[in-house]
N, C-alpha and C positions, 0 to 999 in steps of 0.2 A: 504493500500500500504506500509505503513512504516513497518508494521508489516511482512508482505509478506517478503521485503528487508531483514528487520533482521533477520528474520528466515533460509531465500533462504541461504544467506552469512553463517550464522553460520553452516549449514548442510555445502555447499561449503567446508568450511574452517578442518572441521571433514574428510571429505574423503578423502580430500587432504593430510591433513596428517598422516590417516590412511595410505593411498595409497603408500605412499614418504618413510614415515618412517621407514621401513625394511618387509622383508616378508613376518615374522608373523605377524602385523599386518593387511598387507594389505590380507591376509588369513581369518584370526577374521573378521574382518570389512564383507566381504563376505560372511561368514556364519553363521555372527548375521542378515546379509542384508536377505538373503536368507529366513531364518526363521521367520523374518518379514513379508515378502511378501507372506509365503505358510501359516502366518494366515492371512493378508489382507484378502486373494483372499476367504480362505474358510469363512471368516467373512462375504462375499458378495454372497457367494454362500446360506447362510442360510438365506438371507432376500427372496429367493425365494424356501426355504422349502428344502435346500440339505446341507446334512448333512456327511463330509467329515470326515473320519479318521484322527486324531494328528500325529499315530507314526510312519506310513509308511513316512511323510517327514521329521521328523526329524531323523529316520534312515537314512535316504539317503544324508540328507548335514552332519548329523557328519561320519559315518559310510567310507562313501563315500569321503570326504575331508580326512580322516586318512588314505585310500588309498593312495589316490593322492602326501601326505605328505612323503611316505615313498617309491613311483615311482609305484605304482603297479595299473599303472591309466586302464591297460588293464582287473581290474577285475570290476572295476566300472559298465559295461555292465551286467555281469553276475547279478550282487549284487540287479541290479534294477530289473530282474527277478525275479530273488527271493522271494524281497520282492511284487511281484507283486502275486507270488504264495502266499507268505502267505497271502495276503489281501482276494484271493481267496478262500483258506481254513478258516479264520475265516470267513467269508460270509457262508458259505456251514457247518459249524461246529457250531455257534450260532445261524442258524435256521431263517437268517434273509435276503433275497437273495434280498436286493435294487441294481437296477442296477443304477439307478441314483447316489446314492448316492458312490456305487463300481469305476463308472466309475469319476466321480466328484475328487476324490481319487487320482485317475490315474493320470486325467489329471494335476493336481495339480503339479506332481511329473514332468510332459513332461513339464510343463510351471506355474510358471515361475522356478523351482528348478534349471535344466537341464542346460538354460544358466547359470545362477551363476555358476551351478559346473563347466563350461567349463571354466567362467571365475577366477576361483581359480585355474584350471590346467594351464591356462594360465598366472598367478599370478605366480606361482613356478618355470618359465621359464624367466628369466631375460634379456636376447636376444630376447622374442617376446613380454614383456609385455609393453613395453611403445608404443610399434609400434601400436600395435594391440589396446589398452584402447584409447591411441589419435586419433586413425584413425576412432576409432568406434561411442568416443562419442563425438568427435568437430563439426565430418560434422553432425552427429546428431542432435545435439543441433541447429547447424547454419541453418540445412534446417528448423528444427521447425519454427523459429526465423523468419527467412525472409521469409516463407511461411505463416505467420501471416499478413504481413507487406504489402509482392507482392499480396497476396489475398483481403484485404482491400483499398489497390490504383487501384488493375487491375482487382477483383474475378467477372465472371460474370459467370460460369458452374459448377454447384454444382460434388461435388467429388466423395461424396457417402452421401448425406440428410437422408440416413433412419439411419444412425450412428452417424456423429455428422455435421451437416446445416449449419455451420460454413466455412467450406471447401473447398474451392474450386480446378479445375485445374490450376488453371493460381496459386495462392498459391501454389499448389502442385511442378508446375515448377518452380518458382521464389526459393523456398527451395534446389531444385537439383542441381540447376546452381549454388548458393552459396553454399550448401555442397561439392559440388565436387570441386569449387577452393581452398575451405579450405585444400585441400589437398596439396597443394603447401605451405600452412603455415606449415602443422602439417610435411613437409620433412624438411623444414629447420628449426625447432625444434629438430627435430630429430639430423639432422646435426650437430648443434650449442652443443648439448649435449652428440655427440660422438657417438650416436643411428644410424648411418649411414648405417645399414645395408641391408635394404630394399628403392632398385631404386625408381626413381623419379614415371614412368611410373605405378607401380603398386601402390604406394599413394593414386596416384591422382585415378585411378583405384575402388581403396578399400575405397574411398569416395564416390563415387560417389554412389556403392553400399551399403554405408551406408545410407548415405542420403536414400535411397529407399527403403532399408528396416525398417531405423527409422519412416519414414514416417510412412508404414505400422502397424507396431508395434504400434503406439499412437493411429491407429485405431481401432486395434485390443484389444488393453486396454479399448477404449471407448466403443467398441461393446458388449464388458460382463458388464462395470460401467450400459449404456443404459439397456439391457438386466435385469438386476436384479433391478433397480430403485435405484442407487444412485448416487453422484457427485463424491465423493472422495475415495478411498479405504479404507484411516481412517484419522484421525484427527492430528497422530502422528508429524508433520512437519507445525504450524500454519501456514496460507497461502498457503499452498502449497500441504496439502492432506497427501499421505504416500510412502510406500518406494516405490511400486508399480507404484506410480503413478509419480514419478522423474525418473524412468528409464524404462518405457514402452518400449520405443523406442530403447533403449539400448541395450534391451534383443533380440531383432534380429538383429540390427548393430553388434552386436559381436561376435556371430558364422560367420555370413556372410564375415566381414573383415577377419575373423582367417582362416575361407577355401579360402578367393581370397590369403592368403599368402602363406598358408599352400601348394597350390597346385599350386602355380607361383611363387612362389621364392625361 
């Protein structure tokens, strides 16, 4: 537990003020995170015999963030064809046509690369990134949190037991309810720090769907860790596993929050 603590805090304290500190870092920090997480995932994809290509993700967070740095975010779409084509062609040109391994590849690049890069573009946008980072990862964190808590005092209907038994609905709700009030803290942060641009109503809103896609998202991380036979993505973060595995949840809470703003306010 001490361990865990110190560890937890000292990551904490690093994103923070990666995050705080000015753009470009808060840019770097997300696309050292990124490349982190697209070897996690292919690290766990080989304990069950799939065998992912390196350079199509690392094209795609530098390649792709050097778009986005320079505004030209509208070719980021194309870019990730491409390299989808060329993943294509060296399959069909070195004589080697795994589709397991083609499509493992892929997906790799669709999750978890995808969010990151959305949240670097939302990074370079100083008007929606503290909205959008607070709204995505508070009520995140807070449904986790009290969906451990409300599930242990009230859990008596499993959630989904074939992924993680732990879980239940009544957990599940107790998470929403306190995600979504969180949203009434994460306005008047905003407020207090001048961030005032986005209504009460869509906050609490863009909570609420975070909470529920975070949810989802730790499920979803749990469902591939189950799937291939491990606990932690990697060891990187003593106590606490790897980068993957401190923002599972994140990684859906943050498109989700970026489109309820995007397209209501």
């Amino acid at each position: 537990m001490k361990q865990r603590l110190i560890y937890g805090t000292l990551c904490a304290v690093v994103t923070i003020v990666a995050i705080v500190l000015s753009t470009e870092t808060r840019v770097l920090f997300l696309v050292l995170a990124s490349l982190v997480a697209g070897w996690e995932i292919a690290r766990a994809f080989k304990k069950v015999d799939i065998h992912v290509e390196k350079w199509p993700a690392f094209l795609l967070c530098t390649f792709c963030t050097g778009l986005l740095c320079v505004g030209k975010s509208g070719y980021v779409f194309p870019v990730f064809m491409i390299i989808m084509i060329a993943l294509f062609t060296q399959m069909i040109l070195t004589g080697r046509p795994n589709i397991k391994n083609l499509y493992a590849t892929l997906g790799i690049m669709a999750y978890p690369l995808s969010p990151i890069l959305l949240m670097v573009y939302i990074a370079l946008k100083d008007h929606l990134w503290a909205p959008v980072f607070l709204n995505a990862i508070v009520p995140a964190i807070l449904s986790d949190t009290f969906a451990l808590f409300g599930g242990s005092l009230f859990g008596k209907h499993k959630l989904a037991p074939h992924i993680s038994p732990k879980k239940t609905v009544e957990g599940l709700i107790s998470g929403l309810i306190f995600g979504t009030l969180s949203g009434f803290g994460v306005h008047y942060i905003l407020v207090a720090f001048s961030r005032n641009l986005i209504p009460l109503w869509a906050v609490v809103i863009a909570a609420f769907f975070s909470a529920v896609s975070g949810a989802f998202g730790d499920l979803a991380a749990s469902a591939i860790k189950r799937e291939v036979g491990i606990k932690d993505y990697s060891n990187l973060i003593p106590g606490h596993g790897g980068v993957l595995d401190r923002v599972d949840s994140v990684l859906f809470s943050i498109p989700v929050c970026y489109m309820i703003y995007a397209l209501f306010v």
